[in-house]
Every structure is written in C-alpha cells, then in structure tokens.
N, C-alpha and C positions, 0 to 999 in steps of 0.2 A: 542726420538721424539723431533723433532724441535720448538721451543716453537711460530715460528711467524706459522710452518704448522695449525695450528686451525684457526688460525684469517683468515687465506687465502682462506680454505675453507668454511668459513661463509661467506667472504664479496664475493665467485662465488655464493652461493646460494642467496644471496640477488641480486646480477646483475642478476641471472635466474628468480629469481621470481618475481622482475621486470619487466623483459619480460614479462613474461606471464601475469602477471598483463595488461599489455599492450597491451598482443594481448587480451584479455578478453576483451578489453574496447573498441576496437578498431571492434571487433566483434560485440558486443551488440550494436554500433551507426551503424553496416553497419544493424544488425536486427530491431534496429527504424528505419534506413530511408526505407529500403524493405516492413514493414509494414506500415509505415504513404504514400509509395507509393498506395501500395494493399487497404487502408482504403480511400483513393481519387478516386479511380478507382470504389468500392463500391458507395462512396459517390454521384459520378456523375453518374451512373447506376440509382440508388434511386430517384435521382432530374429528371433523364430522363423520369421514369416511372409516377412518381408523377405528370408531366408537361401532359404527356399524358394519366392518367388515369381519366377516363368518369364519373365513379361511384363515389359518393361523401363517399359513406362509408367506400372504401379502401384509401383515401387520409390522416386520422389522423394517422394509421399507417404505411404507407411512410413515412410522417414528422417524425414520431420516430425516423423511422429505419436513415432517413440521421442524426437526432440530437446523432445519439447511434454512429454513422460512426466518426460525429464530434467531439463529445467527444474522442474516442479514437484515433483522429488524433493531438486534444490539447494535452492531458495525454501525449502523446509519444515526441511531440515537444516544452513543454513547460514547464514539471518536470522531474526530474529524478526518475520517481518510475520506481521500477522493472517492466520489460515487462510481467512477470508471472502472476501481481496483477493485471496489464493493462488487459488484457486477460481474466482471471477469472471474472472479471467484464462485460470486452467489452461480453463475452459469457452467462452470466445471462442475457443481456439485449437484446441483440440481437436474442431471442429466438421470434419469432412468439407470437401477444398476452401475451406479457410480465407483461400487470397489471392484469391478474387474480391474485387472493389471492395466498398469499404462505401457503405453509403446516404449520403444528404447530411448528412441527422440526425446516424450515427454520425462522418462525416466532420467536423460541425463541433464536436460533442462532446470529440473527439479532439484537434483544433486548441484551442480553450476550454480543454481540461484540461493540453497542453501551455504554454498562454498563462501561464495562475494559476499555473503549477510554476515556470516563467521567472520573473515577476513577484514571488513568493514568496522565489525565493533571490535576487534582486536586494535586495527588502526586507530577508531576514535581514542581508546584506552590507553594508548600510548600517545596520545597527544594530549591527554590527560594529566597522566605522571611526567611529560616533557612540560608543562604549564607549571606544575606542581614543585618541580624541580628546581634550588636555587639556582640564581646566574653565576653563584662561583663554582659553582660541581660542573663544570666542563665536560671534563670524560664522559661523566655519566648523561651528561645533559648527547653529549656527540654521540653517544652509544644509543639513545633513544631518538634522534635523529635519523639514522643511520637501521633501527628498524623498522620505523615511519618509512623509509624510502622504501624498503624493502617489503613491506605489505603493502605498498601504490602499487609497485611492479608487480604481485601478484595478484592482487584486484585488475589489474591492468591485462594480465596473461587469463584471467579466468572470463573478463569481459569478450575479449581476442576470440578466446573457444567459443563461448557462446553465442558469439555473430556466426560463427563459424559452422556450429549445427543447426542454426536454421535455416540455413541452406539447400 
C-alpha cells in the first residue's frame, strides 16, 4: 500500500464533509428565512384581527399572540439558536391561553432547567477565575478546583432528577 494512499483519502473525506457541512448550513438559512417569512405573515394576520376586533376581552390575547410571532421572528434573525429550540418554544407559547398554570411535572421541569442553567454558569465562572489564577497560588488555585468538582456533582444530581421526572 502506498503510503501517500491514506492521506489522500482523508483530505477527499474532509472536501465531502465539507460540503455537506455546507449544504447543511446553507439549508437551515433557506429554513430561517421560509420561517421568519411564515412568522410575518402570522404576525400581520394577528395585527389585522387585533385592529379589527370589537370586544375588548379578546384584544390581550392578540397582543400575545403577535409579541409570541415576534419573538420567534427576532430568535430566528438575530441568533443562532437551533430552529428546534426556536420551535419548541415558539409552540409552548403559541398555544391558546397560554398563562394558565402549568402542571407540576412542567413546574418542576422548569424549576430543574433553571437550577442546571444557574449551576452551569456558576461552573463556567469558576473555571474562569481557575484560568485567571496564577500557577503559584496553589491553595487557592485547589480550592477552585475543588468547587468546579463540586458544581459537576450537582449539575450531575440535578440532570439525575430530571431524567427522573419524566418518567
């Protein structure tokens, strides 16, 4: 076997996966702009009905519904979150009567996914000041190790519960 044959066929896989890389990306902006299109078309529906609705009771949820349209037309044109997460959102909120109470289930979900978000930038923040910190401050350098471990283990324990209630 030829010794340059391997490198040859690693540097075609990376020009293909490349591509593909490329049309992926190139996909997901043609599915932002087809949805932040669909999300303006809602959006002006909303305002139309809203403009011409009599009753003052059905007017606070119009405004919702077009602030839930606009939100997911900012999300989609002004970060890069995944469309999935845009979605899963835009669809909780977009549901008719959206501020009745949630269930307990979603209640503790909610509280659980706020916990790990807490807990997660406390960790990054201390791997921060553990960067930050020279290599001769020792103790203090082991004392920020030491509660890096200790915010894994409870991101760790709060991910644990959360498999755990949806169940």
């Amino acid at each position: 076997m030829h010794p340059n044959l391997e490198s040859e066929v690693e540097s075609g896989n990376e020009a293909e996966s490349l591509g593909e890389r490329k049309d992926d990306v190139d996909r997901e902006d043609l599915r932002r702009a087809q949805m932040v299109g669909r999300g303006r078309e809602r959006r002006v529906y909303w305002q139309r009905e809203l403009a011409a609705e009599r009753f003052e009771e059905f007017k606070p949820e119009m405004r919702r519904r077009v602030q839930v349209e606009q939100t997911l037309i900012d999300g989609l044109e002004q970060t890069k979150t995944p469309t999935f997460v845009l979605l899963r959102n835009y669809q909780s909120d977009a549901v008719h009567a959206a501020n009745q109470p949630k269930t307990e289930v979603e209640q503790t979900q909610s509280l659980l996914v706020d916990r790990i978000a807490k807990a997660t930038r406390r960790k990054r923040d201390l791997g921060e000041a553990l960067r930050l910190t020279p290599q001769k401050q020792t103790t203090e350098r082991r004392r920020l190790l030491t509660e890096i471990d200790t915010e894994q283990a409870h991101i760790d324990d709060l991910k644990a519960e959360m498999r755990g209630t949806r169940h």
